[in-house]
Every structure is written in structure tokens, then in C-alpha cells.
C-alpha positions as CSV (number, residue, x, y, z in Angstrom):
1,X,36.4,37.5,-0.3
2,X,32.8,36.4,-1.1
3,X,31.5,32.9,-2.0
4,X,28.4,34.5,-4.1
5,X,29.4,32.9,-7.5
6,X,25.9,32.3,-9.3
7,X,27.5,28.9,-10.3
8,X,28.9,26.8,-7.4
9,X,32.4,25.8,-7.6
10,X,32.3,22.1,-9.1
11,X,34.6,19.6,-7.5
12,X,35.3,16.4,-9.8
13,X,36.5,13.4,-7.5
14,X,37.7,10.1,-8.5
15,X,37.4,7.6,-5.8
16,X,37.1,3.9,-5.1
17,X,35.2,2.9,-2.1
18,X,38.0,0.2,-1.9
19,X,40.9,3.2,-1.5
20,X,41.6,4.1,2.1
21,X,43.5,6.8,1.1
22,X,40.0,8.2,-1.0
23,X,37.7,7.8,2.5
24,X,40.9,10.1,4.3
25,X,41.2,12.6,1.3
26,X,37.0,12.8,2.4
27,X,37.5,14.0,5.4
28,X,40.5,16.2,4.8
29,X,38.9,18.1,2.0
30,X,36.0,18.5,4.3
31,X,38.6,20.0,7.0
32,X,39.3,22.7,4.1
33,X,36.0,23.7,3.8
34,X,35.5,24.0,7.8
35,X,38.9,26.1,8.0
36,X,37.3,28.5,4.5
37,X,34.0,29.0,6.8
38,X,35.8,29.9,9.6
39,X,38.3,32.1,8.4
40,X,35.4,33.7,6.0
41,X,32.0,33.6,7.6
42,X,31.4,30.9,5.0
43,X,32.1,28.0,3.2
44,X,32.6,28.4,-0.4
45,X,29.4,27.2,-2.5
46,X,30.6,23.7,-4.0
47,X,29.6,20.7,-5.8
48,X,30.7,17.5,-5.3
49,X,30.5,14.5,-8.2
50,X,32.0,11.1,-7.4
51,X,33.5,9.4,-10.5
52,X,34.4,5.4,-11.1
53,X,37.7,4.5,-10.9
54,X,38.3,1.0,-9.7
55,X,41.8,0.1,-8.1
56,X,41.8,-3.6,-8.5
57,X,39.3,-4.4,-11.8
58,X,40.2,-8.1,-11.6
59,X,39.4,-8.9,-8.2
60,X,36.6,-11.6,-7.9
61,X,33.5,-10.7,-6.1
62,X,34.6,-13.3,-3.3
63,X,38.0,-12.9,-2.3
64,X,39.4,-15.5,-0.6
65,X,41.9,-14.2,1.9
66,X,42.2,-10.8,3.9
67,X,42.8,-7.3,2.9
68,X,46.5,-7.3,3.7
69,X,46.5,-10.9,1.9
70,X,45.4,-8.7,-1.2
71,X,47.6,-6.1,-0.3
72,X,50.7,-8.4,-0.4
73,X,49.6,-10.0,-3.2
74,X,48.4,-6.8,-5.4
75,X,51.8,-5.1,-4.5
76,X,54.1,-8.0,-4.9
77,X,55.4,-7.2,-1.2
78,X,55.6,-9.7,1.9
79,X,53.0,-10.0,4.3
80,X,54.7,-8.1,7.1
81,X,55.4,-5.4,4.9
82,X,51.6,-5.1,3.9
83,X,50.5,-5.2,7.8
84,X,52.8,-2.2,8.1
85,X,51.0,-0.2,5.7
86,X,47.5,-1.3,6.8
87,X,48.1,0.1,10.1
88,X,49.9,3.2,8.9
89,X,46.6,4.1,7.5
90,X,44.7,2.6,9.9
91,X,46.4,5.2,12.2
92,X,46.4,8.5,9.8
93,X,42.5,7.4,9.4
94,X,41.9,7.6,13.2
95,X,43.4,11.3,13.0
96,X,40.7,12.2,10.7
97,X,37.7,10.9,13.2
98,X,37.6,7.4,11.0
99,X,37.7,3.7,12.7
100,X,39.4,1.3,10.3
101,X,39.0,-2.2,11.0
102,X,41.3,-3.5,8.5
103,X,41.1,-7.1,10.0
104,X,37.5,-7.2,9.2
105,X,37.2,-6.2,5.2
106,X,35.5,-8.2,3.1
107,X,38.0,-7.5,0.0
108,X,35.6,-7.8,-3.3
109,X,35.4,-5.8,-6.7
110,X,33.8,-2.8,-6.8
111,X,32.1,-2.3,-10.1
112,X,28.5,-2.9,-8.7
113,X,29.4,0.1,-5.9
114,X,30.4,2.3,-8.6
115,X,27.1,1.8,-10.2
116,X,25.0,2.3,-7.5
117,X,26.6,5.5,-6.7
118,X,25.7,6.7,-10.2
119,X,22.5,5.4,-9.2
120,X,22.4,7.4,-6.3
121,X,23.5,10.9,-8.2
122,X,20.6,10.5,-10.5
123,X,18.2,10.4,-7.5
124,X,20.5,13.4,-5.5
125,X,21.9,11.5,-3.1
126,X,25.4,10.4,-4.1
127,X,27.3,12.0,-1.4
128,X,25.2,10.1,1.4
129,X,25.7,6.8,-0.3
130,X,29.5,7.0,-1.1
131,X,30.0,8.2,2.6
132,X,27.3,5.0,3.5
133,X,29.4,2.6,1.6
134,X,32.8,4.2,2.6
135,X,31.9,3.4,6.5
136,X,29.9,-0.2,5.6
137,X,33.7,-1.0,3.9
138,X,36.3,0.0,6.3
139,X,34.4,0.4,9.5
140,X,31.7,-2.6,9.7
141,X,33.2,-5.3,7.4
142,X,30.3,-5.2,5.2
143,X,30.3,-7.2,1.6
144,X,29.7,-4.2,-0.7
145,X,30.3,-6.3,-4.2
146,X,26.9,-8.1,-3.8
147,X,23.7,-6.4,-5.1
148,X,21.4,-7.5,-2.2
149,X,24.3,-6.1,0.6
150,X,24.4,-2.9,-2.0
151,X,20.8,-2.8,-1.7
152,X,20.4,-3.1,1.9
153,X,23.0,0.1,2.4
154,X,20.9,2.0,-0.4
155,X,18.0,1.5,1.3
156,X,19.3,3.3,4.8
157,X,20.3,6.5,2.8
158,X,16.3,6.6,1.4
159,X,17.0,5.1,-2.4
160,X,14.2,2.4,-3.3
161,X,15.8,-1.3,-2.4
162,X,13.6,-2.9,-5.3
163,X,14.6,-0.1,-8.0
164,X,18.0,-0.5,-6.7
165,X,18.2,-3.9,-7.1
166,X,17.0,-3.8,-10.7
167,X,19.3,-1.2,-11.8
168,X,22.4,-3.2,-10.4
169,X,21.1,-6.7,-12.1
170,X,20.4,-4.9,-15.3
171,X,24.0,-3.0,-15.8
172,X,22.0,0.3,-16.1
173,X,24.7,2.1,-14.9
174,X,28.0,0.4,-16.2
175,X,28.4,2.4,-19.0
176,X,28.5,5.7,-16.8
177,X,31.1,3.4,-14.7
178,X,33.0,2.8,-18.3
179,X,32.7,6.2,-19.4
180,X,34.7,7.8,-15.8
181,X,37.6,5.5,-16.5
182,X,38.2,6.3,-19.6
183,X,38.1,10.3,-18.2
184,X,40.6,9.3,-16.0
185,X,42.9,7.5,-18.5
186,X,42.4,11.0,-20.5
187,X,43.2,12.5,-17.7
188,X,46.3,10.1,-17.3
189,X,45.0,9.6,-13.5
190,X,47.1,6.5,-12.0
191,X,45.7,6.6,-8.7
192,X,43.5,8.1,-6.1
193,X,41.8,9.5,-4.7
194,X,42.4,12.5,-7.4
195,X,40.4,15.7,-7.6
196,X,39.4,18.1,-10.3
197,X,38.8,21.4,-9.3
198,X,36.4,23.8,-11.5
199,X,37.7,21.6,-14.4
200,X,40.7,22.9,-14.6
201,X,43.3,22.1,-11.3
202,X,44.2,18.4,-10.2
203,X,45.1,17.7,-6.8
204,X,46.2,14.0,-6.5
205,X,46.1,12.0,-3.3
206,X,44.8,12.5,0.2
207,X,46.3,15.9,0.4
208,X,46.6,17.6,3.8
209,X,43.5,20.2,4.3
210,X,45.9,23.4,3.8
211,X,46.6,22.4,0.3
212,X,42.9,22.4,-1.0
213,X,42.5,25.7,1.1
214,X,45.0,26.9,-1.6
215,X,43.5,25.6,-4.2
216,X,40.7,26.7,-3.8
217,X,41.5,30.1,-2.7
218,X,43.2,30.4,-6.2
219,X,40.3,29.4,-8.0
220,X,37.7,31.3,-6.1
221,X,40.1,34.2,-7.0
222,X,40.4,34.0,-10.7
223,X,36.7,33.7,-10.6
224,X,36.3,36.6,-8.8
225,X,38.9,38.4,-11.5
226,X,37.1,36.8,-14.0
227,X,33.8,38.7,-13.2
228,X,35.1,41.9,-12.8
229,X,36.9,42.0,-16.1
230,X,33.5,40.5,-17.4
231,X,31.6,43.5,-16.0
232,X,34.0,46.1,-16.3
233,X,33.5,45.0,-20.0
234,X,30.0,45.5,-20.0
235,X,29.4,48.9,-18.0
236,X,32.2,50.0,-20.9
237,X,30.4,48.9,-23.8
């Protein structure tokens, strides 16, 4: 098999910087990519596009209380029972190379993150930033529903901090934000992180690396049928 498809293979991801399960599904589908390069000589040609979906719409900007507080509250669960799932992920997340520090999440809504990283796909550079604000989230207990925090984190991937700031006062980029929900309502996505491959196969949740191998083995192989049929066409014509 070759990876010399003129078009590279788009990969449609909905995602909330909020969702540990979205920053695990990351790494994973990165795994897939390593294990297609080394089983192939390379990786297959891909490109990635981060869309809006945000888990928790109503939570305030300040959230009083912890992320398991929210947890147990969001899910209608006790306490104990939302500790337990905190550090089951906490744990699968430190399989993948990622340090969670649950205990020190600043809990807030999302929206302005989501904007910024439309922000940052306009000026090429949305996979740095959502991997920037994924870390600045669950690793270092940053606030990342505050423009001036966003800012700050936008200006270490090489985005202007002024410009930045301007977009995120102004709503530039809430529509865009709008527009990706209402794909993944049409899409009847309920959760994530949930991914899109070449528009036409869904793969919902963190999914071990061996199941996007398949994936996209498949559809690196219909496209490869695809062309063949397409020139066998033409050197009949």
C-alpha cells in the first residue's frame, strides 16, 4: 500500500478541551499513525480539523467548586463515585504519556476556547493550540474560559496576543463555534471525542489505536480502488 493520494485524507474531530476522554482519543489516534508508518515506511497523508462541541454549555465562566464537584453534580452521582472515575482516567491518561492533575482544574465554560481554536485554524496553527490548551487544562490547572489566560496560551504557540484578544472580545468566531454544533446535532453526535473519517466513517470515543488502524486502512483502500476504477476508465475511453 501507498499513501500518495493527491488529496490528503481529511480527519473531522469533535472535541472539547474540557473532555478527558478527547485529550486520550489525541494521543491514541496519534499511536495509529506511528503503528501505519511503521508497518508501511509511512504515515498516511492526513488532515486534521478540530470542531466545537461543548460538553457542559451552561457552566459559568467561574465555577465554584472542583472538577469532580462538577462531575457529581453534572452526572447526578455521589462524590465518591465521581473521584472514582476521575482517577480511572487519570490512570488510562498516564498510559498514553499524559499527566492529569484532576485536583488542580479550574472547571469553566469553554465557548471562548472553541473560538480561539477557530482562530488559530485561520492562521494554520489549530493543532498546536488545541494540544496548548489540552495540556494548560488538565496538566497545569490553567483558567482557559478567560480571554486574557486564552491569550497568554495563544501567544506561546506564535498567534498575535493583541489580535487574539480582539477576536475573542468581539465574538468573531462564535458563529463558526454555532455552526459545528449544529454539524454535530446533524450528525446526531452525543458525545466525544467523535471523529469523521474522509467524510464518510464515524468513530465515537477514545478508541484504542488498532481500531483507527482499521479504519483507516479501509478507507485508504477504497481510495486506492477508487482510482484504479477511475483510470482504468480513462485509458478505456
Amino acid at each position: 500500500m501507498t499513501h500518495s493520494e493527491k488529496q490528503p485524507l481529511k480527519i473531522d474531530v469533535w472535541s472539547d478541551v474540557a473532555c478527558p476522554w478527547c485529550y486520550i482519543g489525541k494521543r491514541r489516534f496519534a499511536s495509529a499513525l506511528a503503528r501505519i508508518a511503521e508497518r508501511d515506511g509511512a504515515a498516511p497523508d492526513v488532515e486534521v480539523e478540530y470542531h466545537s462541541f461543548e460538553l457542559s454549555p451552561d457552566t459559568p465562566v467561574d465555577f465554584e467548586g472542583t472538577s469532580t464537584e462538577f462531575l457529581a453534580r453534572h452526572k447526578g452521582i455521589p462524590l465518591a463515585q465521581a473521584q472514582q472515575m476521575n482517577d480511572h482516567v487519570t490512570r488510562l491518561a498516564a498510559a498514553e504519556g499524559l499527566e492529569y492533575r484532576m485536583d488542580d482544574v479550574q472547571h469553566t465554560k469553554t465557548l471562548k476556547a472553541h473560538e480561539l481554536l477557530h482562530l488559530a485554524r485561520a492562521k494554520g496553527v489549530q493543532e498546536e493550540m488545541k494540544e496548548r490548551l489540552l495540556r494548560a487544562y488538565f496538566t497545569e490547572g490553567r483558567h482557559v474560559g478567560r480571554v486574557e489566560e486564552l491569550a497568554d496560551l495563544a501567544a506561546e504557540v506564535g498567534l498575535d496576543r493583541a489580535e487574539v484578544v480582539a477576536g475573542l472580545e468581539s465574538g468573531r468566531y462564535a458563529e463558526a463555534v454555532a455552526a459545528d454544533m449544529a454539524q454535530a446535532r446533524a450528525y446526531g453526535i452525543a458525545g466525544v471525542p467523535f471523529y469523521v473519517v474522509d467524510g464518510r466513517y464515524g468513530v465515537s470515543g477514545a478508541q484504542d489505536p488498532e481500531v483507527f488502524v482499521q479504519v483507516l486502512d479501509k478507507v485508504l483502500a477504497e481510495r486506492g480502488e477508487a482510482e484504479l476504477t477511475r483510470s482504468t476508465s480513462r485509458s478505456g475511453a
